[in-house]
C-alpha positions in Angstrom: -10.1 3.4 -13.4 -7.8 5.1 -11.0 -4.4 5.0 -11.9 -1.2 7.0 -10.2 2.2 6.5 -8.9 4.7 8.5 -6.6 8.4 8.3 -5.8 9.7 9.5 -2.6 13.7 9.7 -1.4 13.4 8.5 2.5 16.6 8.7 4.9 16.4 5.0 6.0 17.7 1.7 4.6 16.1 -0.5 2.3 15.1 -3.1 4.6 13.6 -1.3 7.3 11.8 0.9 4.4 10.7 -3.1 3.5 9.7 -4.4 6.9 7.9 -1.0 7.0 5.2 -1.8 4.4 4.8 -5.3 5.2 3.7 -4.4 8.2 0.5 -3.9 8.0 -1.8 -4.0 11.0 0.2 -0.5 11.6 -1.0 1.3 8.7 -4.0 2.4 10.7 -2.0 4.2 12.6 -0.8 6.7 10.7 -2.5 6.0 7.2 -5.3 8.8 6.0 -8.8 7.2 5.9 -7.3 3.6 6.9 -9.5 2.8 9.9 -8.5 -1.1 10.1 -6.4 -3.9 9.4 -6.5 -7.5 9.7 -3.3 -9.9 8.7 -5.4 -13.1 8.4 -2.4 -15.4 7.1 1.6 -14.6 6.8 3.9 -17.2 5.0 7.7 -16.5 4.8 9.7 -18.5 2.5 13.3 -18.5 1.2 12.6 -16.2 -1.1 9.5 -14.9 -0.1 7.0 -13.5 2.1 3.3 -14.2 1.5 0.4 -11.8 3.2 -3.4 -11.9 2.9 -4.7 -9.0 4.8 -7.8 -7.1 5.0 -7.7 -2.9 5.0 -11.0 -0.9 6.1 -10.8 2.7 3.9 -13.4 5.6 4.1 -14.8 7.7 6.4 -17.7 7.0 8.7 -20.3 6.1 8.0 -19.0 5.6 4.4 -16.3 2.7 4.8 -15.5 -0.5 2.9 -13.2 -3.7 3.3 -10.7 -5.3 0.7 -9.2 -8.1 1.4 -5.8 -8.3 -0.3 -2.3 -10.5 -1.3 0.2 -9.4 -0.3 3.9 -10.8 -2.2 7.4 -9.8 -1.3 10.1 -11.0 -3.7 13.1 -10.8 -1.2 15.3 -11.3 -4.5 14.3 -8.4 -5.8 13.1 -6.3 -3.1 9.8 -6.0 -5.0 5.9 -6.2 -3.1 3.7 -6.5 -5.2 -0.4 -6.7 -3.9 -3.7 -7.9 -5.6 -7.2 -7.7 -4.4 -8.8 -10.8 -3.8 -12.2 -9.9 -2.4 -14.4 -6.8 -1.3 -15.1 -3.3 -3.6 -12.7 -3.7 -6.5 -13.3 -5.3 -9.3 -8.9 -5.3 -9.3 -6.4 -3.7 -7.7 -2.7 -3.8 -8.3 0.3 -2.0 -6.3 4.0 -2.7 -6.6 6.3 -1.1 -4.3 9.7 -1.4 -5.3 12.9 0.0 -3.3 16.4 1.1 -4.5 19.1 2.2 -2.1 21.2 5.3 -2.6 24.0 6.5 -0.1 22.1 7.0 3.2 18.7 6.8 1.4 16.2 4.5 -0.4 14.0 5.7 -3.2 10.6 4.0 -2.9 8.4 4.0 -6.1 5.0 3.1 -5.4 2.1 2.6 -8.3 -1.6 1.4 -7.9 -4.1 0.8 -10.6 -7.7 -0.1 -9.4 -10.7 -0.1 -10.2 -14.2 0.4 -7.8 -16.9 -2.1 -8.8 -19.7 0.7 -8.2 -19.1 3.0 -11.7 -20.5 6.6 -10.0 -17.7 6.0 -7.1 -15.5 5.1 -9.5 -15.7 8.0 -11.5 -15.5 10.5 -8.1 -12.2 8.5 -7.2 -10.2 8.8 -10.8 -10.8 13.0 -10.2 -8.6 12.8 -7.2 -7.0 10.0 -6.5 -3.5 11.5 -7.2 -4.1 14.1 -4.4 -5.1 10.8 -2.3 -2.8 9.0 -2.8 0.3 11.8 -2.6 -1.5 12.1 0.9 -0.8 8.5 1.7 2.9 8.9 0.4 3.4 11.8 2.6 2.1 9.9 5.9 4.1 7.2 4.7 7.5 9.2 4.1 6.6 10.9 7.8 5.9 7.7 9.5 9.1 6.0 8.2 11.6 9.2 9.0 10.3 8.8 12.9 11.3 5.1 13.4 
């Protein structure tokens, strides 16, 4: 069961750090091994915004879909994301941003795990290198906007 987190410092606000993740149907833009994404639903609400997206990971031929929810807590400028359906038998990420000065810190943590055991296994031996990847296209991404 893959678990990991990161923290990085970015020079932009909070909010634009925010609209940032939510935006999904970027990520495969700029995200390593993220080859698609689908935003099937959005709901924004006083105090929330609801996603459910799908995100196609791997390399060809070797790629798979999860489709995910997606919850911002605009209260307490929290996302946190579940799996609903696809490889996983769970996922859970929770972004959460605090502003300092001219910057925002951004702590990211995912813990997952891959329904097929032998893939599972291969993903727990790097997954932090993956996913410090994925924080450092991230960080890039955001400090060119």
């Amino acid at each position: 069961m893959p678990k990991a987190s990161v923290t990085r410092l970015i020079e932009r606000d909070k909010k634009t750090l925010i609209n940032f993740v939510l935006d999904i149907e970027k990520y495969p833009e700029f995200i390593p091994f993220c080859i698609d994404s689908k935003v099937y639903e959005k709901k924004e609400e006083f105090d929330s915004i609801n996603i459910i997206a799908d995100l196609t990971i791997g390399k060809k031929p070797f790629t798979d879909t999860y489709k995910s929810d997606v919850n911002y807590d605009k209260k307490n400028d929290h996302i946190y994301v579940t799996n609903i359906d696809g490889p996983l038998n769970y996922l859970e990420n929770n972004w959460r941003f605090v502003e300092k000065d001219n910057f925002t810190e951004v702590y990211f943590d995912v813990d997952f795990e891959i329904k097929n055991k032998f893939l599972n296994i291969i993903m727990s031996k790097s997954f932090q290198y993956g996913l410090n990847k994925i924080a450092d296209a991230f960080q890039k991404r955001a400090e060119s906007l």
